[in-house]
C-alpha positions as CSV (number, residue, x, y, z in Angstrom):
1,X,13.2,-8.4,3.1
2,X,11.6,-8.5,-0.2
3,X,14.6,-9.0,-2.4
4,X,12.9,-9.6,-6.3
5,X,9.4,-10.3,-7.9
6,X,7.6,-11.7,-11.1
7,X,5.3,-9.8,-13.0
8,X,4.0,-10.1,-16.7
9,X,3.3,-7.5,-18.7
10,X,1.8,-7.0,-22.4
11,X,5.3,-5.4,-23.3
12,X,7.8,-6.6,-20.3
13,X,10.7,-4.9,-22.3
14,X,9.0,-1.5,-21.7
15,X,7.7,-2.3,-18.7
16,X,11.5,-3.2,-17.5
17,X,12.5,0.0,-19.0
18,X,10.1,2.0,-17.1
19,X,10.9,0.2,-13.5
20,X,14.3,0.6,-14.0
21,X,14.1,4.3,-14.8
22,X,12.0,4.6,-11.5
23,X,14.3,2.6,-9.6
24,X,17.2,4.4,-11.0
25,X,18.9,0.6,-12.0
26,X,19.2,-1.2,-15.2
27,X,17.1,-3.5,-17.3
28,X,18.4,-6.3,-19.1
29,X,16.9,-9.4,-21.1
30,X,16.3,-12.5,-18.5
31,X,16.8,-15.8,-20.1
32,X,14.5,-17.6,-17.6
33,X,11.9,-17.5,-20.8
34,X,11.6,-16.5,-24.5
35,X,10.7,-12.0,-24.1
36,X,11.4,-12.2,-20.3
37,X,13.2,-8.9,-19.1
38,X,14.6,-7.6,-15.5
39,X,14.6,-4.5,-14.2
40,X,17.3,-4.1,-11.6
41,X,17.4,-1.5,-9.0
42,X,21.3,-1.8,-8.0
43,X,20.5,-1.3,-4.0
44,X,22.1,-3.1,-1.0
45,X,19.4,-5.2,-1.2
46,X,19.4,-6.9,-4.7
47,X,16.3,-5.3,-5.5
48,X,14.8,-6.9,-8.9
49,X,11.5,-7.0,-11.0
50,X,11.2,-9.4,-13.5
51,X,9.0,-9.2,-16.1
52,X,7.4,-11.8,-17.9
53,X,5.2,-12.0,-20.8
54,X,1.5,-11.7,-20.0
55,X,0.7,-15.6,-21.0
56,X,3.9,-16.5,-18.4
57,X,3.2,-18.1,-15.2
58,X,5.4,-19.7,-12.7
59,X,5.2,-23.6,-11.8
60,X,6.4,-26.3,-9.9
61,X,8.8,-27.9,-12.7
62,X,10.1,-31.6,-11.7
63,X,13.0,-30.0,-9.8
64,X,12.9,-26.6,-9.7
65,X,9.9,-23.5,-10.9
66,X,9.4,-23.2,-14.5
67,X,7.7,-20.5,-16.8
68,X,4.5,-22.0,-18.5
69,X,2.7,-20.6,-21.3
70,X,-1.2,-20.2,-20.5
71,X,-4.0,-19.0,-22.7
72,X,-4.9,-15.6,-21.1
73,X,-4.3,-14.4,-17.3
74,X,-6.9,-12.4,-15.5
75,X,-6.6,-8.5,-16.4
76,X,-6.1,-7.9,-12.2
77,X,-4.4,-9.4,-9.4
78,X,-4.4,-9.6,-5.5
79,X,-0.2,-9.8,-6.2
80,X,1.5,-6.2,-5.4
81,X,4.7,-5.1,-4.2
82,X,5.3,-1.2,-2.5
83,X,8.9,-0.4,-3.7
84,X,11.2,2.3,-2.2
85,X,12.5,4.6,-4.5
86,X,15.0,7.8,-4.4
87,X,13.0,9.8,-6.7
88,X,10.3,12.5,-6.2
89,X,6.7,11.8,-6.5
90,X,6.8,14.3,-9.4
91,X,9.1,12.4,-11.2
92,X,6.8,9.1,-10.6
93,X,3.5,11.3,-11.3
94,X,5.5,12.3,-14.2
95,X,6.7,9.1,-15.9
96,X,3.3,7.7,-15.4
97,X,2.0,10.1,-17.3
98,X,4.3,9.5,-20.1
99,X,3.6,6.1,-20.1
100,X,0.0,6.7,-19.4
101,X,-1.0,4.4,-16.4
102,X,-2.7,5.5,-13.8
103,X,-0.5,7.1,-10.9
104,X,-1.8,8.3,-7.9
105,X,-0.7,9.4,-4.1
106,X,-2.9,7.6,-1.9
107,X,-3.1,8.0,2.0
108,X,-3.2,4.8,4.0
109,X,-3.4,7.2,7.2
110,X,-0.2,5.9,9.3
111,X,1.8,6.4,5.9
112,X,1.6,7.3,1.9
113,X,2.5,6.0,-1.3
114,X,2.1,6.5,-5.0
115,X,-0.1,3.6,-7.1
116,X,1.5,3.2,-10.0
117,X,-0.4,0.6,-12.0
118,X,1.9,-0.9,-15.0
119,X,-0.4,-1.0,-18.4
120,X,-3.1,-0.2,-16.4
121,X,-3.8,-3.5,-14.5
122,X,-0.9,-4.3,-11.9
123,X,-0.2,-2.5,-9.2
124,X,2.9,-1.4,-8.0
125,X,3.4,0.7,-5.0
126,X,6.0,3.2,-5.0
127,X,7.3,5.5,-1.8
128,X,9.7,8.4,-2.1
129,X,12.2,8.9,0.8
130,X,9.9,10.6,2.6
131,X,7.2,8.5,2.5
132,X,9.4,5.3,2.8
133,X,10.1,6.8,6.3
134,X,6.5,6.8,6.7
135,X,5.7,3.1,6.2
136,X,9.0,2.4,8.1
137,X,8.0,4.0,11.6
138,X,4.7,1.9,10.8
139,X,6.3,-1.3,10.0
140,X,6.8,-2.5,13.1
141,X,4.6,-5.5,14.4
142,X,3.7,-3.9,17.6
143,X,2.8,-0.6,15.9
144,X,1.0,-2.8,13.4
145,X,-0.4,-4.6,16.0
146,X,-2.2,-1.7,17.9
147,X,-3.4,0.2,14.3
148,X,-5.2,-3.0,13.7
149,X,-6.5,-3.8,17.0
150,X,-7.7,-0.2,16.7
151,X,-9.6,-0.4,13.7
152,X,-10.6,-3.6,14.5
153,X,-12.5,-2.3,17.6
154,X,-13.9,0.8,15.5
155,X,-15.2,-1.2,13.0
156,X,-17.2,-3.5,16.0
């Protein structure tokens, strides 16, 4: 269970703004590090986002992880998180294009999601109900297991 992640972001007020409007929770400053912000969705499950500024990274510290400025960070990443949500794909294709990032529904084949790519270089992956129900009935290792072993053996 995926309970919080770490992001930065040019303007991580905004962008905690805008994932807590999609998550239907609350943002608040996070004192971890000077213009850090949370976004918090308010679930069962502690479900949290926080947002750093871009030149943020996490550490090892001496006894616990510490933020560290660096110069610049690379304008993509390998890091993303898909997010379940109780609003509409319209209402994500909608705030995305208020904020202008790209969104877009994307079939994986055994289940769907909406990209949602904060400022335009992370992405975020965000399913409505119906498509969280999707990935669920997929989730499973030995449903995992045999999708892979099956592409696996189309691919050879």
């Amino acid at each position: 269970m995926l309970h919080h992640i770490s992001i930065s972001a040019a303007n991580p007020r905004h962008v905690a703004e805008v994932l807590a409007e999609l998550m239907e929770g609350q943002f608040f400053e996070f004192p971890v590090c000077p213009g850090a912000y949370i976004a918090v969705a308010g679930d069962d499950y502690g479900t949290a986002i926080e947002v750093l500024p871009e030149q943020a990274v996490w550490i090892p510290g001496l006894s616990e992880a510490e933020p560290k400025e660096v110069e610049a960070r690379p304008q993509f990443s390998a890091v993303h998180a898909a997010i379940s949500v109780s609003i509409s794909r319209a209402a994500i294709e909608a705030i995305g294009l208020r904020e202008g990032w790209l969104t877009r529904y994307c079939d994986r084949g055994p289940f769907q999601l909406m990209e949602f790519w904060i400022e335009n270089n992370l992405m975020l992956e965000f399913l409505t109900p119906e498509m969280a129900k999707g990935y669920l009935d997929f989730a499973k290792p030995d449903v995992y297991a045999d999708y892979l072993q099956a592409v696996t053996s189309s691919v050879a």
